[in-house]
N, C-alpha and C positions, 0 to 999 in steps of 0.2 A: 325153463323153470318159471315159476310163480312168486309175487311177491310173497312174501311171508305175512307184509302188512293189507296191502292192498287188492292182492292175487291181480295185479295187471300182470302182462307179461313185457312192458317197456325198459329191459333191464341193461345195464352195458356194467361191460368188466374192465373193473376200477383200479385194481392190483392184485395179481397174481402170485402167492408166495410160493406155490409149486407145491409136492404132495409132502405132508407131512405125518408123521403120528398125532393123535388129541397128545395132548401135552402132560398130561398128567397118567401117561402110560410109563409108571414105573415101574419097571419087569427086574424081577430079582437075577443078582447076580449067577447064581445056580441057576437059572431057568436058560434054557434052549432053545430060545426063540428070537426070531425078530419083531420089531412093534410092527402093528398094521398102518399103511400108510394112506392117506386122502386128500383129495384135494383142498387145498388153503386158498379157495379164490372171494374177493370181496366185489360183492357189483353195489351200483346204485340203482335205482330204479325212477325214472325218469317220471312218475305217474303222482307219487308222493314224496318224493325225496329218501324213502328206507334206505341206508348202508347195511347188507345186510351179506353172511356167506350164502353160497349155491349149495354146498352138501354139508346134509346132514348126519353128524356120527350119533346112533343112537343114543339118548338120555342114558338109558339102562347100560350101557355100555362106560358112560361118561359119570355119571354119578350113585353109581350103589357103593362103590369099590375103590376109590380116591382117596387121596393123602392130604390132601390141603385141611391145614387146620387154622381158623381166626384167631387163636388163642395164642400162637405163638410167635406174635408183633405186638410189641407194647405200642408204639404210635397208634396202633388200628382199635386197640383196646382203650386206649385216650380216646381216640375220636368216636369210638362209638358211644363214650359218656358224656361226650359236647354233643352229640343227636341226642341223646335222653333228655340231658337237660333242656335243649332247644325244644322239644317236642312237651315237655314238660310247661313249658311257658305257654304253648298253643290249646293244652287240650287240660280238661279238670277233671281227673278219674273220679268215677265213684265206685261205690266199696266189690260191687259186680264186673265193673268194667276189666278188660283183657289187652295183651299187646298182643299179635298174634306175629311173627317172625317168620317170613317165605325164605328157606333154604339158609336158615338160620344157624346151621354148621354145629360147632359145639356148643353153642347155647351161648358165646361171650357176650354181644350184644344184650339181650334181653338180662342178662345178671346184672344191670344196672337199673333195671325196673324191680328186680325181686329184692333188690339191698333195699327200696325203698316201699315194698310191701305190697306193690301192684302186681295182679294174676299177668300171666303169660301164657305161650303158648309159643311152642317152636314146630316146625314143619319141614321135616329134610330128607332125601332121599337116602345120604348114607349112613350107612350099618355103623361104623364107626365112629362118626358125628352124630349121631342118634346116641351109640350108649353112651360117651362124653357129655353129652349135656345133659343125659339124666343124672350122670354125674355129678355134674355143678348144680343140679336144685331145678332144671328147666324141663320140665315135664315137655316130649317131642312127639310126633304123631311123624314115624318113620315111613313117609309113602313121600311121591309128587305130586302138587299142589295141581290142581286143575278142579272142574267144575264136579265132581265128583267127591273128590276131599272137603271142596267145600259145603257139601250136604252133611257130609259126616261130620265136620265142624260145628253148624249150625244146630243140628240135633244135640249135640252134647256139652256145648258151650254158649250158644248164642253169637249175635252178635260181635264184631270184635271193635271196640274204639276207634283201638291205630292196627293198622296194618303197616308192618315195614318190611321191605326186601333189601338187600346191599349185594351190589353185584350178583342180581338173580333176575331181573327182568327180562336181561339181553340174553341170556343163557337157555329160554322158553324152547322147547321143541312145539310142547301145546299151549301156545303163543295165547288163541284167541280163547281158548276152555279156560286157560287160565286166567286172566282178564274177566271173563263171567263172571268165575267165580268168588273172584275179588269185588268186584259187584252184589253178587248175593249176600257177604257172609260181611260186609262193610255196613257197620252202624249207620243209620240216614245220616246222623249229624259228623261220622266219624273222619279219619283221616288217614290218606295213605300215603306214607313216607319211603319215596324210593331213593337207592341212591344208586349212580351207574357213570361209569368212563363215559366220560363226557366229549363227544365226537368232536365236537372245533378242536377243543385243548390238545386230543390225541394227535389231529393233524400236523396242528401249527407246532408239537412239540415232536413230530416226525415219530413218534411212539407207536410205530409199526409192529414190535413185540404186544400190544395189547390185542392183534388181531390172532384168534386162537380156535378149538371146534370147538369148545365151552362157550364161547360168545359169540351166539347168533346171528343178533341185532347191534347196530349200530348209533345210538339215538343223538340227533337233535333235539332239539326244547320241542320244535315244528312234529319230526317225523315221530318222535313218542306222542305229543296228543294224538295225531295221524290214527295210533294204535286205540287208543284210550276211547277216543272217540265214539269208537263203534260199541263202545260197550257203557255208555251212560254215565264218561267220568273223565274228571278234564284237569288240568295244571291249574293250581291257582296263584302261585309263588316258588318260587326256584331260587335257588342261590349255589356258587360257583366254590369247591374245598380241596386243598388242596392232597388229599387224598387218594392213596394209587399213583400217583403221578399228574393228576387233575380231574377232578369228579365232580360230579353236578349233582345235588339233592333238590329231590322235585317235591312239593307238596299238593296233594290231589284230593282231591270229593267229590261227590256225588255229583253231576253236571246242574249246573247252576245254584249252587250254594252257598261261594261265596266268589267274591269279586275278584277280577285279577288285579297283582297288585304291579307298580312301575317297576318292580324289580324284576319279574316278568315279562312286560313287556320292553325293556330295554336287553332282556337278554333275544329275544324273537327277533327285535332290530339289528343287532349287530349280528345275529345269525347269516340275515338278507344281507346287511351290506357286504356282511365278509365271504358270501356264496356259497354257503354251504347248502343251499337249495339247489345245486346246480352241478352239473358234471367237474366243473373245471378243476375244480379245488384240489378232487381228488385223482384227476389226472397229473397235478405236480406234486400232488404225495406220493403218487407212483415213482415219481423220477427220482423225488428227495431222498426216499427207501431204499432206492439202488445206490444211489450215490454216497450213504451212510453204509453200507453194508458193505463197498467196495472198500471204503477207508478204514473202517475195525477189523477188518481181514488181514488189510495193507499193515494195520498198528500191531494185530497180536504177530504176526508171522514173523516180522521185522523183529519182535521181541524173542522172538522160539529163534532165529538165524542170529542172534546176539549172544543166545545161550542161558536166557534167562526160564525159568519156571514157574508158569501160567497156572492158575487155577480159577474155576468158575467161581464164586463167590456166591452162595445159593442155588438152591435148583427150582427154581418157582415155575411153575405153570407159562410163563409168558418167558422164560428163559430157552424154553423149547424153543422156541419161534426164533428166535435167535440164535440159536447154536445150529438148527436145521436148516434156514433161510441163508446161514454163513458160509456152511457147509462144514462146520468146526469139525475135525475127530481126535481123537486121544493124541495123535502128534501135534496136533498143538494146544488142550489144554490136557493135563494131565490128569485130570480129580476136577470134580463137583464137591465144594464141602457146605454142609448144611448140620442144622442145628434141631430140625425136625427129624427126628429119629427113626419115624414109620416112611423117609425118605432111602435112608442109609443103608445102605448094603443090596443097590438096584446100580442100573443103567440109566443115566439123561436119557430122555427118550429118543428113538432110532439113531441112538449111539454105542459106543461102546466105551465111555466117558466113566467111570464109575460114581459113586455117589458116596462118598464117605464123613462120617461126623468131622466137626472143625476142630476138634478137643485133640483129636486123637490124629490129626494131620501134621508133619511139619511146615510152616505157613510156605508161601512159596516168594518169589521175587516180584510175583506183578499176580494180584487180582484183578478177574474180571468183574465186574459186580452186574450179576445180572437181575438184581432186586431192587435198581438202581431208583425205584418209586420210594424206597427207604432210605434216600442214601442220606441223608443226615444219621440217623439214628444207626445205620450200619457203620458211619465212618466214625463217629463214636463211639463205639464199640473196639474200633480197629487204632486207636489214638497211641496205645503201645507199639504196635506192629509199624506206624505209619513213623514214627518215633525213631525206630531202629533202622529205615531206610527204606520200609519196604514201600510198594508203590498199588494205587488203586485206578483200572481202566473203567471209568463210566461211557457207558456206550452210547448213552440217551441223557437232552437232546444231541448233543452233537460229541462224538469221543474226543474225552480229555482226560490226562493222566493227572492222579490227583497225586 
């Protein structure tokens, strides 16, 4: 294989999750089939430092046709109004200027620029998040973003101020077209605001479910400019949110713009010292991984041989990784329950776990909480149920029964 960043070929394999489904293969219950399986393997690349997977499941396979919707976590719908506002303090519209949104979903992010009367612009590959945010007021230009889209942007928009992605960078199949094109169609003075699972935090928080086939790349501060680089646009400030479970928002321009600031460079420092330049790291994330994944196995089974009634607590994308990597099947959790309704009435992927609304479930004795990047805001939620005895497994960092 090739690096994705650099196309060296100095690559070593970092951790192997073994074959899995893309995660977001939710196959209806009536349907007569099994998910397709692939491999889930993570290398580094010794040449640039990219964490990156070896295969790839096509885009068009991953994002026409998907369930994930941003609109339905109020945390994520907060935090995306603390980026506007933050972003808001950095850049001064004027009455032309545009936000332009890469894989911007149902338009919620950007509805915090049109409450406040500034043009937008959303850019998403699915059919369903396309019509949703024409929905809510966000005019969407339903394709994948690469050097092509961004011609056809330019011709009929101009320009765009800010450009922001969230959790869309790492997700690139056309990695480096895309990057161009953010290049092209990026105001000289403008800004690009990414946000992305931030590789130290993943590690040190053992957060092995955030490795999935939607998420390509792997960034550091280092191995994202690494990317950026080649294409005439660099980091100039960064700051660390706790978001997803730990996310890193980067702020980028046009190469040589503007200066970097100490909060970037003290995040590059502790990069070095804590080696994430380096194979090591991620060779005892490898071990850490197994050794969490033998003990949630040891917790849930221990519970199903007690006689108690397991259920998944969300079906998120990154829950896959989890329930497949575990090996979980319907004997030991009984029901996925979710609140996202275009989830409900499918299969966890390469399970046979069903997927059923929370409403409509009776709760069980022991949640798993596999959304556990929410888990304040879910355990709030659960303050009745938690009330009456019943019990919550967080699997990540480390399993604790709440």
């Amino acid at each position: 294989m090739k690096c994705r960043c650099c196309e060296g070929s100095n690559l070593e394999l970092a951790l192997d999750l073994g074959d899995q489904p893309w995660g977001n293969d939710f196959i209806s219950i009536q349907e007569n089939r099994e998910a397709t399986r692939y491999p889930l393997h993570l290398y580094f690349c010794h040449d640039c430092g990219m964490v990156q997977l070896n295969y790839t499941v096509p885009k068009e396979t991953m994002f026409v046709d998907h369930k994930y919707l941003s609109g339905t976590t109020r945390s994520l719908a907060r935090h995306f109004d603390e980026v506007c506002s933050a972003i808001l303090k950095r850049v001064t519209f004027a009455p032309d200027d545009y936000v332009l949104d890469i894989g911007g979903n149902d338009g919620t992010f950007l509805t915090s620029f049109t409450r406040r009367g500034i043009g937008v612009l959303n850019v998403d590959s699915g059919r369903l998040q396309a019509k949703l945010s024409e929905g809510n007021g966000v005019p969407c230009l339903n394709t994948f973003f690469n050097e092509d889209a961004a011609k056809q942007i330019l011709a009929s928009r101009g320009h765009a101020r800010v450009i922001h992605g969230s959790g869309i960078f790492f997700h690139l199949e056309e990695l480096h077209s895309a990057f161009a094109g953010i290049h092209d169609v990026l105001h000289p003075d403008g800004m690009v605001v990414a946000e992305f699972i931030y590789l130290p935090g993943m590690v040190e928080s053992c957060a092995f479910d955030q490795i999935y086939h939607e998420h390509l790349l792997y960034y550091t501060i280092q191995s994202f400019q690494a990317v950026l680089a080649q294409h005439g646009l660099e980091i100039f400030d960064a700051e660390l949110v706790p978001i997803h479970g730990g996310s890193c928002i980067a702020y980028i321009s046009h190469k040589g713009r503007q200066a970097p600031t100490p909060a970037l460079q003290a995040l590059v420092q502790a990069e070095r010292d804590g080696g994430f330049d380096r194979i090591g790291v991620y060779r005892d994330f490898a071990r850490r991984t197994a050794e969490l994944r033998d003990t949630l196995v040891a917790m849930v089974r221990q519970a199903r041989a007690e006689g108690k009634r397991i259920q998944a607590l969300g079906a998120p994308v990154k829950g896959s990784t989890i329930v497949n990597y575990c090996g979980f099947t319907e004997q030991d959790l009984e029901c996925a329950v979710e609140i996202n309704e275009f989830k409900c009435g499918t299969w966890v992927p390469g399970t046979r776990i069903p997927v059923h609304h929370q409403d409509r479930v009776a709760p069980p004795d022991l949640y798993l909480m596999l959304s556990w990047n929410f888990r304040d805001e879910i355990l709030g939620r659960l303050a009745d149920y938690r009330a009456a005895g019943g019990k919550v497994l967080v699997p990540i960092p480390k399993p604790e029964v709440v």
